[in-house]
C-alpha positions as CSV (number, residue, x, y, z in Angstrom):
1,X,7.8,-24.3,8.5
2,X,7.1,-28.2,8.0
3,X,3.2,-27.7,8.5
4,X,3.0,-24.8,5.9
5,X,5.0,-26.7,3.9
6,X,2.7,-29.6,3.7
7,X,-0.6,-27.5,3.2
8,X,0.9,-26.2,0.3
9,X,1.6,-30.0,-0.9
10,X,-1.9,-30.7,-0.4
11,X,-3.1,-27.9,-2.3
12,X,-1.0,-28.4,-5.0
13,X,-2.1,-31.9,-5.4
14,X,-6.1,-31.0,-5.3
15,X,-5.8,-28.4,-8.3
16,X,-3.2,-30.6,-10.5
17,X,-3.6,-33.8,-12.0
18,X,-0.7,-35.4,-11.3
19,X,2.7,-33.5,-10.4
20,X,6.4,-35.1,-9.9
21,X,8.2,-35.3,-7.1
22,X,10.8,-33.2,-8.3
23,X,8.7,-30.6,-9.2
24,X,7.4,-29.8,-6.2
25,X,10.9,-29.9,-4.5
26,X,11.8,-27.4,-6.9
27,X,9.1,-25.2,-6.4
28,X,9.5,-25.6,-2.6
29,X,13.4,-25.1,-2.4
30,X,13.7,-28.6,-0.5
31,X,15.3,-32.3,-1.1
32,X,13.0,-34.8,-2.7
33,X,13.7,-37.3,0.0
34,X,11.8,-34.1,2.0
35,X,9.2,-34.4,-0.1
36,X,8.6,-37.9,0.1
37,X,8.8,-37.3,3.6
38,X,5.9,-34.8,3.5
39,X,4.0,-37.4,1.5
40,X,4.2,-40.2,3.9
41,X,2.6,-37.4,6.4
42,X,-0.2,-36.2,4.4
43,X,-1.1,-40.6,3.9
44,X,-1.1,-40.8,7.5
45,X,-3.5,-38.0,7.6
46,X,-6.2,-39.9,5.7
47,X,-5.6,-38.5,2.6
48,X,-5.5,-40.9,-0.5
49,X,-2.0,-40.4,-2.3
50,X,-1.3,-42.2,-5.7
51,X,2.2,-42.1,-7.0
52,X,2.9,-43.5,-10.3
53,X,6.2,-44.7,-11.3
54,X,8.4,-44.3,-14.7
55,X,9.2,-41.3,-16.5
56,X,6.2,-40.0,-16.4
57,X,4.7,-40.4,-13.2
58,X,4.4,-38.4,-11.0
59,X,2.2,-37.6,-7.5
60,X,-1.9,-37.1,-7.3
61,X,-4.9,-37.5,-5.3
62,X,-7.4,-40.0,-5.8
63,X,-9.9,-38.6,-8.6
64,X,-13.1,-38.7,-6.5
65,X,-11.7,-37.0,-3.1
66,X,-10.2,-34.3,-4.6
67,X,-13.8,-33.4,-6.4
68,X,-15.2,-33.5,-2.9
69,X,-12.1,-31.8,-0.9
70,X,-11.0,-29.4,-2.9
71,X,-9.7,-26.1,-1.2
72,X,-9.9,-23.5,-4.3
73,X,-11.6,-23.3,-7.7
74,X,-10.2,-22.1,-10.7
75,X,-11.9,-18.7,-9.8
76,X,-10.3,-18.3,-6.4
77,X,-6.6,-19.3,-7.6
78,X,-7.7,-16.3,-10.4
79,X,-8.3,-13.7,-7.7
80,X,-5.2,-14.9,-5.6
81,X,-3.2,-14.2,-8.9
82,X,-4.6,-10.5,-9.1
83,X,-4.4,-9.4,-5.5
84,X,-0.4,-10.0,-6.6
85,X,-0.1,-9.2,-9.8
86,X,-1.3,-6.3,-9.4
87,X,-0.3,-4.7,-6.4
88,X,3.0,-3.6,-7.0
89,X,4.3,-2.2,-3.6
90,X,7.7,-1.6,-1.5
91,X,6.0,-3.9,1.0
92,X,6.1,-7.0,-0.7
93,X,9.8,-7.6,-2.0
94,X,9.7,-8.5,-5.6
95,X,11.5,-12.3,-4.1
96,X,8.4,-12.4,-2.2
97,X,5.9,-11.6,-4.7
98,X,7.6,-13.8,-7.9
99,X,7.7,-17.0,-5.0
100,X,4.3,-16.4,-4.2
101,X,3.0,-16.1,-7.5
102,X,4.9,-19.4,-8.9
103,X,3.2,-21.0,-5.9
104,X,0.0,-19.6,-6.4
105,X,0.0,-20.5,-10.1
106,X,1.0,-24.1,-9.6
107,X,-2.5,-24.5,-8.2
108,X,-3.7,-24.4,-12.0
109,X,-3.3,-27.0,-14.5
110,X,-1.4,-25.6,-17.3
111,X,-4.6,-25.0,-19.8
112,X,-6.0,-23.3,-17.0
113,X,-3.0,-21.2,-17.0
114,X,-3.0,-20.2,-20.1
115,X,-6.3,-19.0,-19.7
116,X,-5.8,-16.8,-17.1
117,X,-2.6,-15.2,-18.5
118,X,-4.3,-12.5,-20.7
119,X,-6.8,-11.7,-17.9
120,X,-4.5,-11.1,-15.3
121,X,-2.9,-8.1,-17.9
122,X,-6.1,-6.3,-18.2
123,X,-5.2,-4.8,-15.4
124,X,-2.0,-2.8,-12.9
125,X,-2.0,-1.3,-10.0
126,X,0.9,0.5,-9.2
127,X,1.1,2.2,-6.2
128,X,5.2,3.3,-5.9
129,X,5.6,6.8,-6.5
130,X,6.4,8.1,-10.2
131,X,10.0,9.5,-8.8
132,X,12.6,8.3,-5.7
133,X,10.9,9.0,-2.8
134,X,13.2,10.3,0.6
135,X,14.4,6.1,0.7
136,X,10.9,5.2,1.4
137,X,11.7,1.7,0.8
138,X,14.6,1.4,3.3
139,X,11.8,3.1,6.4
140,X,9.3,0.4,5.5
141,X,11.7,-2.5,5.2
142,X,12.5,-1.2,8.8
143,X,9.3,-1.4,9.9
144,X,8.4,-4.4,8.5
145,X,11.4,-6.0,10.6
146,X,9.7,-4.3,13.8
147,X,6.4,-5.4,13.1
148,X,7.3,-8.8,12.4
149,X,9.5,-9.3,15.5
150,X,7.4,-6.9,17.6
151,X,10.1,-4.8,18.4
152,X,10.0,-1.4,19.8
153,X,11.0,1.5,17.3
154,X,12.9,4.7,17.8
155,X,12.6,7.6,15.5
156,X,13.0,11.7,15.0
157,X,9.8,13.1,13.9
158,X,8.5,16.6,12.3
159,X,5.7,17.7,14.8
160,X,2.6,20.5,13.4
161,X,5.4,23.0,14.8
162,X,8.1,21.7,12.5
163,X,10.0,20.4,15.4
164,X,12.1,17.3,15.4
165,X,11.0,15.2,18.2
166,X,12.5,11.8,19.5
167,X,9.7,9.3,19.8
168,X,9.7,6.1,20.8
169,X,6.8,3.4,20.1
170,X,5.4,-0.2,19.4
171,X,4.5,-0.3,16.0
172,X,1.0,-2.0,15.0
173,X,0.1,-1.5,11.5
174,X,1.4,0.1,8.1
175,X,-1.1,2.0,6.2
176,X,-1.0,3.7,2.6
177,X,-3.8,5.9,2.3
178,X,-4.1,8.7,-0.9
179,X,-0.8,8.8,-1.5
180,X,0.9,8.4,1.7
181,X,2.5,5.6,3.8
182,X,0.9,6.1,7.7
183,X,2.1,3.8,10.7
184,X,-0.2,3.2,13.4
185,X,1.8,2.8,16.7
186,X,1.9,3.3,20.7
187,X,3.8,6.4,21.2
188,X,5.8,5.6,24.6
189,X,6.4,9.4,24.8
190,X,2.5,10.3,24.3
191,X,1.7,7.0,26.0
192,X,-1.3,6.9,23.6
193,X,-1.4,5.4,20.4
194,X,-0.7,7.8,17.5
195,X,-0.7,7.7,13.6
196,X,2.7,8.7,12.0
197,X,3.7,9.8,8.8
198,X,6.7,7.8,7.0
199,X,7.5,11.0,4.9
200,X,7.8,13.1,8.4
201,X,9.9,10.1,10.5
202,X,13.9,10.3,10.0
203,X,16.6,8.3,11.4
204,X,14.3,5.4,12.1
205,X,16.4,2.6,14.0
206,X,14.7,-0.5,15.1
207,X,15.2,-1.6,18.8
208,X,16.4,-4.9,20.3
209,X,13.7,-4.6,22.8
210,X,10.5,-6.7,22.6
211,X,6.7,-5.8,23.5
212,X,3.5,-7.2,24.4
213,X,1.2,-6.1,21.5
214,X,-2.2,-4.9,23.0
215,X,-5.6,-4.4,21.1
216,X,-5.1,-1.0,19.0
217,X,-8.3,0.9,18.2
218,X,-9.4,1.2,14.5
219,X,-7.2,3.1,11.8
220,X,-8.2,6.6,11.4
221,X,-11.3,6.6,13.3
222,X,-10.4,9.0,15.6
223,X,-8.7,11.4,12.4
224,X,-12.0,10.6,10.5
225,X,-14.3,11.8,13.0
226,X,-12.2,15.2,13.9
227,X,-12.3,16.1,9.4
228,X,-15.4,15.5,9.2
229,X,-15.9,18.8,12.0
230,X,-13.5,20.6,9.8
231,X,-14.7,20.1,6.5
232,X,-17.2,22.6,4.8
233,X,-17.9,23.9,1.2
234,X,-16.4,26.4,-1.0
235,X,-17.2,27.4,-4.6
236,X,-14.5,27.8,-6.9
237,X,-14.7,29.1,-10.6
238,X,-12.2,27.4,-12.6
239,X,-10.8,27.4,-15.8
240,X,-11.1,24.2,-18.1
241,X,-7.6,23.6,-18.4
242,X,-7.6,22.8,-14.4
243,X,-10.7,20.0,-14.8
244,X,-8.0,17.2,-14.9
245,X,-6.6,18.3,-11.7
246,X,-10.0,19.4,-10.0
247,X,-11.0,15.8,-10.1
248,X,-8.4,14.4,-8.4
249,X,-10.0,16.0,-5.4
250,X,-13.8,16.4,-6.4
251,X,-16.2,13.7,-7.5
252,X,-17.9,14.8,-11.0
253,X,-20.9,15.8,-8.8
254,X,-19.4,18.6,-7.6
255,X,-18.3,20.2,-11.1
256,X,-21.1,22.3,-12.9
257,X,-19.8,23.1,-16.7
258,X,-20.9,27.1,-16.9
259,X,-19.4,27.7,-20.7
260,X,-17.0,26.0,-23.2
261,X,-14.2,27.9,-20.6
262,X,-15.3,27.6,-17.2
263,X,-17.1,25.5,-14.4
264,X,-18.3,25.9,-11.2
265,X,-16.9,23.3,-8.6
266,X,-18.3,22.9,-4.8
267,X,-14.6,21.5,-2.8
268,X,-14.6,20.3,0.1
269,X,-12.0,22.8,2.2
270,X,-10.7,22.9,5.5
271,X,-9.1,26.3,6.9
272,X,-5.3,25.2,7.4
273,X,-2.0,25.9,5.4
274,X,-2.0,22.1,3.3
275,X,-5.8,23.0,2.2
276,X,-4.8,26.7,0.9
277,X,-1.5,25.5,-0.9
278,X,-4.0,23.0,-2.7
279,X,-5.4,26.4,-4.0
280,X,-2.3,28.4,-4.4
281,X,-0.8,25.4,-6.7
282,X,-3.7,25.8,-8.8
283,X,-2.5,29.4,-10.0
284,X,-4.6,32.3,-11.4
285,X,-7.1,29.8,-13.1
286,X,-8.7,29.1,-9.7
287,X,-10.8,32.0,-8.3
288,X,-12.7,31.5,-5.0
289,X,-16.2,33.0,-5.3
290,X,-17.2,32.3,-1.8
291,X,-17.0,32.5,1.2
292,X,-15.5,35.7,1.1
293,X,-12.9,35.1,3.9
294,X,-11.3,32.1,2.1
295,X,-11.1,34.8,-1.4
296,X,-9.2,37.2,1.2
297,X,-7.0,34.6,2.4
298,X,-5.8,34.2,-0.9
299,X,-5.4,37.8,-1.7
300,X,-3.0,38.2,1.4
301,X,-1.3,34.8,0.8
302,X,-0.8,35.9,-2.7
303,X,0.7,39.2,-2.0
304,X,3.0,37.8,0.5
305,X,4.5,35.5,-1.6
306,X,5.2,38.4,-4.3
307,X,6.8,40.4,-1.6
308,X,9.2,37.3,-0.6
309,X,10.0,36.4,-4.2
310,X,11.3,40.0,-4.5
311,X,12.5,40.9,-1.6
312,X,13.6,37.8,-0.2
313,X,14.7,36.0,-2.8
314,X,16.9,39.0,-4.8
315,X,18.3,39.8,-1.4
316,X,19.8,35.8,-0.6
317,X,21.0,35.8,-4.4
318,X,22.9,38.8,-3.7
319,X,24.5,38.0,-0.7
320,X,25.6,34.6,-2.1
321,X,26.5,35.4,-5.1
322,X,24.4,33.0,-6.7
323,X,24.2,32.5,-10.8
């Protein structure tokens, strides 16, 4: 758009010196009679434009307003950089993110710019997941068309019973939180508004039907509220080796070292299937010391699993002949 176009401009010319006409054509993927065009614009405005001819001229503001008006320091373009840099997600397209960042660094003169370069390294944040995901990618790119047009969405999804279910809702916002993608929508089915999860939704197909977004209450509020009911302590004695994998779901508060072997560790636990396989992954170096119930829980999910690796398992090779 013309009028985003032009803020940019203006931007551009309060951080640098002087910039050429071609320049910022180049950076902005128009003519440079466009430019000039955009120039004549920004004058009008009341802005004082200084354009300085021969090979190297070039485009500025007048010195003294652009010490009063400008929009960003050296600091702010810095932390514009990072939020980028370092977020590198299937949301932004990596188009999106290089033409954002080229923009975003012309804001800085080019000694500034090379003192940023070595700070913005210090650090990455990389949220993709280590392997292919289920075409994670091609969901959100889906949504992102739906969210941005505001156009219903129609989906199958895997309910608590592990039933596929058609839904059909307005999408509102896409969350990643602790390793999953979440979309916050208003189920038409439900005709409440639900949270979703992208790994559970299949066959997602993006309507030509419009809707009129309303005011959707805040993210996880209600999910919040109902954990925090659910949640209460157990004590698990654990083997060292597990410490690494302990803390990805325990704050160092929580761990007590008992001997150069063993610690003590309060986790937080709720009584369902996902909070038990949490245990069950962590093998025979896990013991639950309490509350007795949960240590019986294990004992039966334990055994049962034993039973269906050798019962079950030999019986499917057998009849299917598989080597």
């Amino acid at each position: 758009m013309k009028i985003n176009r032009i803020i940019t401009i203006i931007m551009v010319l309060l951080q640098r010196e002087k910039i050429s006409g071609k320049e910022l054509a180049e950076k902005l993927n128009v003519s440079l009679r466009t430019i000039y065009r955009d120039i004549q614009v920004i004058e009008g405005a009341g802005i004082p434009i200084i354009t300085y001819q021969g090979s190297a001229g070039g485009i500025s503001i007048l010195k003294n307003y652009k010490v009063s008006k400008g929009l960003f320091t050296k600091e702010d373009v810095i932390v514009l950089l990072k939020g980028l840099n370092l977020l590198s997600s299937p949301v932004l397209k990596e188009s999106e993110n290089l033409r954002t960042l080229e923009k975003i660094k012309s804001l800085l003169s080019e000694q500034e710019l090379d003192e940023v370069t070595n700070n913005l390294n210090q650090l990455i944040v990389d949220i993709s997941p280590w392997f292919s995901k289920q075409n994670i990618n091609k969901k959100i790119s889906i949504i992102r068309l739906a969210l941005n047009e505001q156009l219903l969405l129609s989906f199958d999804y895997l309910n608590v019973k592990n039933k596929q279910a058609s839904r059909l809702i307005e999408p509102y916002k896409l969350i990643f939180k602790e390793k999953q993608w979440y979309l916050q929508a208003f189920c038409l089915n439900r005709n409440d508004f639900r949270i979703f999860k992208l790994s559970k939704m299949s066959n997602i197909r993006e309507t030509n039907t419009k809707f009129i977004s309303q005011t959707s209450p805040e993210v996880f509020s209600l999910f919040e509220k109902d954990m925090k009911k659910k949640i209460f302590k157990i004590k698990l004695l654990i083997d060292e080796s597990l410490l690494d994998r302990i803390l990805d779901f325990c704050d160092e508060k929580d761990i007590k070292k008992l001997n150069e072997q063993q610690y003590l560790v309060n986790f937080n636990f709720i009584d369902d299937d996902y909070s038990y396989g949490i245990l069950l992954s962590l093998g025979h170096k896990c013991i639950c010391l309490e509350p007795e119930h949960i240590r019986h829980e294990m004992v039966e999910r334990a055994e049962k699993l034993v039973k269906s690796y050798k019962k079950s398992a030999n019986s499917f090779m057998s009849n299917y002949s598989i080597k």
